[in-house]
N, C-alpha and C positions, 0 to 999 in steps of 0.2 A: 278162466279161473276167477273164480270171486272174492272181491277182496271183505275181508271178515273183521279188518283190524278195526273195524269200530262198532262192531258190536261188543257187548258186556252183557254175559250172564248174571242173570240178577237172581234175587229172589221178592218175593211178595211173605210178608209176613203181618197176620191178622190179629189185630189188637181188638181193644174193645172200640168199635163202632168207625174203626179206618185199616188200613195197611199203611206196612212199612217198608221201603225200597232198600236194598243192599246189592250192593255187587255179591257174586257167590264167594268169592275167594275170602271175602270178611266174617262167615261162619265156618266153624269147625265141627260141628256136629247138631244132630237135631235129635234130643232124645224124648224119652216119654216124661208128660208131668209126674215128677215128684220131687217133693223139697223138704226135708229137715226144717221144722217151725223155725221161724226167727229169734223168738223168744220175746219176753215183755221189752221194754225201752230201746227200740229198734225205730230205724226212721220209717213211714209210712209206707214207703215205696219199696220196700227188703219184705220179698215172699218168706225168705229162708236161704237156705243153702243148700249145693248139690255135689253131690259127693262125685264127682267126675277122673277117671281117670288120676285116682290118688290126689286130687285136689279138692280144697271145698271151697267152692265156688256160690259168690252171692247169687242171688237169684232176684232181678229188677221185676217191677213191674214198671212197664213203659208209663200206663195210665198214670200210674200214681207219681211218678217222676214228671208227668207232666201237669200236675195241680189236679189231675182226678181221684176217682177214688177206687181202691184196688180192685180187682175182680180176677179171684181163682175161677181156673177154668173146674167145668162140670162135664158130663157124661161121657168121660174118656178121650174130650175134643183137645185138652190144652198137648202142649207140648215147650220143651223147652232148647232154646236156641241157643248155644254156647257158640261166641264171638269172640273172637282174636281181637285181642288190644293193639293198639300201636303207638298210644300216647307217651308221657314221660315214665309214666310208672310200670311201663312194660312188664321192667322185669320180677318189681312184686305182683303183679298182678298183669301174668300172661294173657288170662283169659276171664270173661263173663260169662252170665246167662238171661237172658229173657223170657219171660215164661209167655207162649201168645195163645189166644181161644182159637188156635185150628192149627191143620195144617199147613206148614211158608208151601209154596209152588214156587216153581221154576220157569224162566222165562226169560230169552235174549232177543235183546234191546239196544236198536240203536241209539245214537245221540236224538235223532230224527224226534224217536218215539214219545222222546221222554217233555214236557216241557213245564218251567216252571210259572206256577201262576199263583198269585194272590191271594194271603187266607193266612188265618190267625192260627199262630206258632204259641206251641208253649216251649220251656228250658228245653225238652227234650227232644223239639226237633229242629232241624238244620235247615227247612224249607217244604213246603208243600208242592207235589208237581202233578200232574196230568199223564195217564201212563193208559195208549189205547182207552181213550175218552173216561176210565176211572181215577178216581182221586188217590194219592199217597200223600207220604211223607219222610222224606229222606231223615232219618235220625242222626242227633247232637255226639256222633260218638265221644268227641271230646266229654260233654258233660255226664252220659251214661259213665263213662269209665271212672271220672271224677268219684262218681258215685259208688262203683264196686271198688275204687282200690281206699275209700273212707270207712268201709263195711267190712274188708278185711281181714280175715280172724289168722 
């Protein structure tokens, strides 16, 4: 019998010019790009909002939360990743989204697999690791979340 208790289904989720590592259990759904404009005087990083399951959900841009600058996906590639919150504001703001340039994949992963290695972080990530000799970046959930329960309507 093989013991499986340390593997963690993940996911791979494609920003502009990196991926993002997530256990699976921390997304709730992956739907198609599209967002409700944000409207004028909105922080840089607010795509819009997503009308979800009778919610309306901000919609981050990772890059732009991380000091870049935003980029809507084009030719039917984006998609957007709505995440379970866990932080304090749970219960105003159960959930987010991410808007990312592809499709996340799936993929389990040991501790083994994963490891962390050296490299410049911005607010919105938690660390950079080594995942089968490509590069990630495990994300700041705490400050994403900051961020959609500030955006909040």
């Amino acid at each position: 019998m093989n013991d499986n208790s340390h593997i963690l289904s993940c996911v791979m989720i494609p920003v502009s010019g990196r991926q993002l590592l997530l256990p699976n259990v921390s997304i709730a759904e992956v739907v198609d790009y599209a967002s409700e404009d944000a409207g004028s005087r909105t922080p840089d990083w607010l795509v819009g909002y997503l009308n979800w399951r009778g919610l309306e959900l901000p919609v981050i841009s990772y890059d732009a939360a991380n000091g870049e600058s935003l980029t809507i996906p084009g030719d039917n590639r984006g998609r957007i990743v709505v995440l379970n919150t866990i932080g304090e504001h749970h219960q105003e703001t159960p959930f987010m989204a991410l808007v990312t340039q592809g499709i996340p994949s799936q993929s389990r992963l040991s501790e083994a697999e994963v490891h962390r290695v050296d490299g410049e972080t911005g607010p919105a990530d938690l660390m950079k690791v080594e995942v089968e000799g490509e590069s990630a970046w495990i994300p700041n959930l705490e400050y994403l979340e900051s961020l959609a329960h500030e955006s909040h309507r």
